[in-house]
MDTraj code that builds the backbone (N, CA, C; nanometers):
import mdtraj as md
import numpy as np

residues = "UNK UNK UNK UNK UNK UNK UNK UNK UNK UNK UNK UNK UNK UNK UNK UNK UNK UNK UNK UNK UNK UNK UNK UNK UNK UNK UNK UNK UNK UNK UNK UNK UNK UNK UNK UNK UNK UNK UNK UNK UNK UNK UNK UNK UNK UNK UNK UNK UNK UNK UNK UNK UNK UNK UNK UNK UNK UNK UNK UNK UNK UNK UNK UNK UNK UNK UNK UNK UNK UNK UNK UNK UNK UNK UNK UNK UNK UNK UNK UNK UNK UNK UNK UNK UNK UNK UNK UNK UNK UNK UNK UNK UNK UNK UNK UNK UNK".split()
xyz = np.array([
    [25.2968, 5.4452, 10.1087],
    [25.2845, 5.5406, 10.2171],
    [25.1752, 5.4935, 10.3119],
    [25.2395, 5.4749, 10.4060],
    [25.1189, 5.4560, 10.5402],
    [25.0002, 5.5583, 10.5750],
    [24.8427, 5.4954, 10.6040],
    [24.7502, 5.6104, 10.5443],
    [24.7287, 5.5769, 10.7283],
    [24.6753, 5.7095, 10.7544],
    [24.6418, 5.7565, 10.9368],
    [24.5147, 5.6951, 10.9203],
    [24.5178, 5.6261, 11.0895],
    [24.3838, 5.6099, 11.1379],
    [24.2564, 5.6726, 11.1159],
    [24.1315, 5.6763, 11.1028],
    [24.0015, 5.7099, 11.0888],
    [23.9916, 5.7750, 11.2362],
    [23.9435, 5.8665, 11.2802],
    [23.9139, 5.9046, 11.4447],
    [23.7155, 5.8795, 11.4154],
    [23.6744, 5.8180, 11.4071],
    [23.5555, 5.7908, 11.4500],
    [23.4656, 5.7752, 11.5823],
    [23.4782, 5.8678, 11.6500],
    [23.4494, 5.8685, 11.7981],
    [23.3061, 5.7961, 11.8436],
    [23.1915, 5.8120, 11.7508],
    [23.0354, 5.7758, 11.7483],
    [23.0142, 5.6976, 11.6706],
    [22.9005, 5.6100, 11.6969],
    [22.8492, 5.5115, 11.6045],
    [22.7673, 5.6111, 11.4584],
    [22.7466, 5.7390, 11.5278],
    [22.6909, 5.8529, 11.3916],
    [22.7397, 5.8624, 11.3117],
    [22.8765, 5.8770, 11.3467],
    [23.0229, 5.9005, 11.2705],
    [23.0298, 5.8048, 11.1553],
    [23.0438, 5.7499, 11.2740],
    [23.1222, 5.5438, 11.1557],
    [22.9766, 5.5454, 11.0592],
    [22.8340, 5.5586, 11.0718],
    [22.7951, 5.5720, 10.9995],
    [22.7570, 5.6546, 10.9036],
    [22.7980, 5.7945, 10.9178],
    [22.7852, 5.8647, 10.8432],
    [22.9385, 5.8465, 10.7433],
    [23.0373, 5.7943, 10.7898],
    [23.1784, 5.7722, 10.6775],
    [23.1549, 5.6812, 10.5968],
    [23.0780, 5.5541, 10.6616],
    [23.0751, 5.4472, 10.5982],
    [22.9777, 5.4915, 10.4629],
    [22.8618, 5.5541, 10.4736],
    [22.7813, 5.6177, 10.3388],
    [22.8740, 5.6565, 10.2644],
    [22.9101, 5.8072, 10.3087],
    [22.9821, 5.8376, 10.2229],
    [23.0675, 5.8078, 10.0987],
    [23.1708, 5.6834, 10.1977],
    [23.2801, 5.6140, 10.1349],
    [23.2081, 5.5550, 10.0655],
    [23.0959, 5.4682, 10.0445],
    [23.0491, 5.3715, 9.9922],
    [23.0155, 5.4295, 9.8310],
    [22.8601, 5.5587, 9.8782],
    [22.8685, 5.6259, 9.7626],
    [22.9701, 5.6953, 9.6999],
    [23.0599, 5.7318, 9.7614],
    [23.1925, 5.8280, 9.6537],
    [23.2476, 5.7328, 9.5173],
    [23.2800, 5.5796, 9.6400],
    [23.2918, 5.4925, 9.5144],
    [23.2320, 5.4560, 9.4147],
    [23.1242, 5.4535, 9.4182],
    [23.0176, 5.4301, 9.3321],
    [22.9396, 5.5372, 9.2293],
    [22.9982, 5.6625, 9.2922],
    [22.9415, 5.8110, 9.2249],
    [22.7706, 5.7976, 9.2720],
    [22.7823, 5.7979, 9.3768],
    [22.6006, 5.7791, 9.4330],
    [22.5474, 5.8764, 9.4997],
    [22.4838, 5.9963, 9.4862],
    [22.4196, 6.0808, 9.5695],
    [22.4159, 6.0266, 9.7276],
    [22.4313, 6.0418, 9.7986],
    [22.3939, 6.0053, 9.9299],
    [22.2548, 6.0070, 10.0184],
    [22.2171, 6.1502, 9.9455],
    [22.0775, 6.1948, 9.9846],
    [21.9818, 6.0901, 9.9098],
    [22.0055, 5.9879, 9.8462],
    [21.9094, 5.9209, 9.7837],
    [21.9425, 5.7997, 9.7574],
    [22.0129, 5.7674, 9.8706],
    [22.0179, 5.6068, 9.8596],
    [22.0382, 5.5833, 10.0492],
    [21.9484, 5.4386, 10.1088],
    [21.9647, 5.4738, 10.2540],
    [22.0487, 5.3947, 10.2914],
    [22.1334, 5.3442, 10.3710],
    [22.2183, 5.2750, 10.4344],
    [22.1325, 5.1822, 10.5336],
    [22.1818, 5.0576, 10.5131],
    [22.1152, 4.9356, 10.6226],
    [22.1787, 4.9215, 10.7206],
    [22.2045, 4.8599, 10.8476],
    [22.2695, 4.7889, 10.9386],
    [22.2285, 4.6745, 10.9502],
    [22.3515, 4.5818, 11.0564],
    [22.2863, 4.4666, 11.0850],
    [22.4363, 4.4380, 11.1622],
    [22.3448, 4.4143, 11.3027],
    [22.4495, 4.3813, 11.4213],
    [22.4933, 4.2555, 11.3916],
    [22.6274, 4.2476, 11.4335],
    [22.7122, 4.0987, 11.3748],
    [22.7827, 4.0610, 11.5405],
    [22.7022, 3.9400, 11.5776],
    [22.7324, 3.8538, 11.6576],
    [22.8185, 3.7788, 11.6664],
    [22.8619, 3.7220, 11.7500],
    [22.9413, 3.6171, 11.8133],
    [22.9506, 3.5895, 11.9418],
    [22.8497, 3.4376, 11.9436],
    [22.8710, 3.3624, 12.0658],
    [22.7849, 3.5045, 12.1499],
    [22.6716, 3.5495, 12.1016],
    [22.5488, 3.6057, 12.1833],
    [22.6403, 3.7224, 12.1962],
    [22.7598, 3.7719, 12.1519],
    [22.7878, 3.8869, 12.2105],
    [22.7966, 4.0310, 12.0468],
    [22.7811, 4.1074, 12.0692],
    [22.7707, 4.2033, 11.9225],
    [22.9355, 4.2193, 11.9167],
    [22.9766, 4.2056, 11.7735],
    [23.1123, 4.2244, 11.7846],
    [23.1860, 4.2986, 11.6623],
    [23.0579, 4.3729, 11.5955],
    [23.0724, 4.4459, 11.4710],
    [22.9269, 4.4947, 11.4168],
    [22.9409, 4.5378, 11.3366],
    [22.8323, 4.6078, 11.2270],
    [22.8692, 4.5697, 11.0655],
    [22.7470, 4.5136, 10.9843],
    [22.7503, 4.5364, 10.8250],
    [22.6614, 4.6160, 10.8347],
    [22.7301, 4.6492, 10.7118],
    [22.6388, 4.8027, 10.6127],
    [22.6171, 4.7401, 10.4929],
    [22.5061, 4.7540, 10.4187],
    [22.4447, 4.7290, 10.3351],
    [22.3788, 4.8869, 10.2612],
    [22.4415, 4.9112, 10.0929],
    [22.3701, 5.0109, 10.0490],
    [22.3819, 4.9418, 9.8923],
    [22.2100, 4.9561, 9.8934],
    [22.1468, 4.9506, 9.7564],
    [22.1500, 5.0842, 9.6415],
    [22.2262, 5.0780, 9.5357],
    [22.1637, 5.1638, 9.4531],
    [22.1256, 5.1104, 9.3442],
    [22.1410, 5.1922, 9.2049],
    [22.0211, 5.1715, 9.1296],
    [22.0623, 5.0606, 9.0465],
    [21.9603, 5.0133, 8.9563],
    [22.0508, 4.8742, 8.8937],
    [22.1003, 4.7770, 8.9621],
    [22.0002, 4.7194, 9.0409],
    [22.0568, 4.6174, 9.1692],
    [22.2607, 4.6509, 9.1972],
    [22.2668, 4.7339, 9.2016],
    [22.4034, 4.7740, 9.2418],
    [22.4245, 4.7160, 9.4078],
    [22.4779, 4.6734, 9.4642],
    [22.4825, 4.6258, 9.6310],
    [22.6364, 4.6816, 9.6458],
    [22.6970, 4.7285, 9.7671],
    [22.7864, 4.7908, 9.8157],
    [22.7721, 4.7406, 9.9561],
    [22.9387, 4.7352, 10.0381],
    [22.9051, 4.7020, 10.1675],
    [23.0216, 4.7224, 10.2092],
    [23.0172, 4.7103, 10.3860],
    [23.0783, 4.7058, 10.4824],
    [23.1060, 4.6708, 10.5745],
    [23.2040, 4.6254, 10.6375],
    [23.1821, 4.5784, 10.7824],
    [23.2876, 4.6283, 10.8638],
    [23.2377, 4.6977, 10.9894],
    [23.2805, 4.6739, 11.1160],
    [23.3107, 4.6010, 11.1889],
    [23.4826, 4.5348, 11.2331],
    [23.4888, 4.4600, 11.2895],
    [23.5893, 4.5794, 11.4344],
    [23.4729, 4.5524, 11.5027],
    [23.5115, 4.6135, 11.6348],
    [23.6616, 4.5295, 11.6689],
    [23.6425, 4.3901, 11.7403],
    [23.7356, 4.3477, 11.8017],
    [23.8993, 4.4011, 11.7670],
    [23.9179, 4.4641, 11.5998],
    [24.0178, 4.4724, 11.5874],
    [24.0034, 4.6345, 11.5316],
    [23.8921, 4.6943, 11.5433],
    [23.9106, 4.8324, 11.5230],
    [23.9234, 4.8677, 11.3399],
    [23.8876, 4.8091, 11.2377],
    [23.9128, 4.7846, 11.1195],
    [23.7570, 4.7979, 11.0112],
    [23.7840, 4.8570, 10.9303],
    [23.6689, 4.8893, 10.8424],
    [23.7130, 4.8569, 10.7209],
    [23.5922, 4.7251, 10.6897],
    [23.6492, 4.6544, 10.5246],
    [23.5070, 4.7658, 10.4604],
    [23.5490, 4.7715, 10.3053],
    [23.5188, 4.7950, 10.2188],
    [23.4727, 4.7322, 10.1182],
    [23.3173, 4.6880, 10.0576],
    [23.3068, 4.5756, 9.9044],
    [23.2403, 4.6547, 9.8334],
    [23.2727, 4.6331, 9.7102],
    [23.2430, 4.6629, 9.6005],
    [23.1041, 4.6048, 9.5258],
    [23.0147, 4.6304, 9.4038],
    [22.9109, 4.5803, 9.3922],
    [22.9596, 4.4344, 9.3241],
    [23.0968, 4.4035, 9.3092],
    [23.1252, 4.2596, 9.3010],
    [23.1216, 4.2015, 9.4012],
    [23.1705, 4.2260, 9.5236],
    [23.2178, 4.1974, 9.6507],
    [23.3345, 4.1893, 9.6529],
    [23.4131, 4.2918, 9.5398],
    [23.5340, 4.2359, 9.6029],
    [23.5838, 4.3822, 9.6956],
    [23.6627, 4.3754, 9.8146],
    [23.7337, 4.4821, 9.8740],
    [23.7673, 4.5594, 9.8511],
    [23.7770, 4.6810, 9.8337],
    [23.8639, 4.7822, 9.7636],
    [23.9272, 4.8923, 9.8673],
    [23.8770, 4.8658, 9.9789],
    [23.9423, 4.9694, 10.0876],
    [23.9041, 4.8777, 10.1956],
    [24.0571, 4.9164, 10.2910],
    [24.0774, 4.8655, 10.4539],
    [24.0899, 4.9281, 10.5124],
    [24.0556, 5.0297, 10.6720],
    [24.1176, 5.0848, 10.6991],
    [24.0702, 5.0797, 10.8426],
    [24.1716, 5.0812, 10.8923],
    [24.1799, 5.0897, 11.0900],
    [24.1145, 5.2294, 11.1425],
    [24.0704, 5.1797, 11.2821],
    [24.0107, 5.3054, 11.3184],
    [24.1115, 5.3962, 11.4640],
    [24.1266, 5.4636, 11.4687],
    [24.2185, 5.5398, 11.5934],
    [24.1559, 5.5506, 11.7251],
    [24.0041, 5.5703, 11.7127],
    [23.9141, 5.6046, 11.8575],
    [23.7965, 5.4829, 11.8013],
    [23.7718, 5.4178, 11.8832],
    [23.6670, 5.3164, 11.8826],
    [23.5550, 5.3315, 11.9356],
    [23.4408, 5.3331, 11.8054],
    [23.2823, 5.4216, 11.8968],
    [23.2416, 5.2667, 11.9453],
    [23.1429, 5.3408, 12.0594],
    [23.0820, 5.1915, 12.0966],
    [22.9971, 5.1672, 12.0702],
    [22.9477, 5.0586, 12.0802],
    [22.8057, 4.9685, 12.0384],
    [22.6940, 5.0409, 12.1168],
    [22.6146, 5.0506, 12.0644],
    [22.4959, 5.0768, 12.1155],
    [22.4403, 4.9645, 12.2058],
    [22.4058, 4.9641, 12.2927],
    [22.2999, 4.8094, 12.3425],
    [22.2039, 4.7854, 12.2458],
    [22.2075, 4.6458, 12.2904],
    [22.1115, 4.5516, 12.1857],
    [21.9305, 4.6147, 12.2410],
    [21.8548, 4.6141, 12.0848],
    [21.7213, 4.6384, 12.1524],
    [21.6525, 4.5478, 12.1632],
])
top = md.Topology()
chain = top.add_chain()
for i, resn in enumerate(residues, 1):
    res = top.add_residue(resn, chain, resSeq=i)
    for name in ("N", "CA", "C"):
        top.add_atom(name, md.element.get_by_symbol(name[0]), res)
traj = md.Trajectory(xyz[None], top)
């Protein structure tokens, strides 16, 4: 069964789903673990976001935003993928500081 687009309108958004999703998988409080960023370049231009969340037991979890195609990968504390999913409304980048 085909699963519907994400409507993520804000970069608040995408980051407040991306926690979420991350801890649900993991069974992780949210309130107590923080979420990283880190703007992902190409050729000087920003063209996505990783997420980085630490929990306990060197556990690592992640994500990435790849704008150009509107798509949100999912890793596991192996790294391997466990969720893909497209986005319907595309928030924008913040400017670089």
């Amino acid at each position: 069964m085909a699963k519907a687009a994400v409507r993520l309108p804000s970069l608040n958004e995408l980051r407040q789903y991306v926690h979420e999703t991350l801890c649900r998988h993991e069974n992780l409080v949210p309130d107590q673990f923080q979420l990283q960023e880190t703007p992902l370049t190409r050729l000087g231009n920003r063209c996505g976001l990783q997420f980085l969340l630490r929990g306990p037991r060197s556990v690592r979890l992640g994500a990435v935003w790849a704008c150009e195609h509107s798509l949100l990968y999912f890793y596991d504390a192996t790294g391997e993928r466990f969720r893909k999913e497209a986005l319907s409304v595309q928030p924008s980048l913040e400017p670089a500081a």
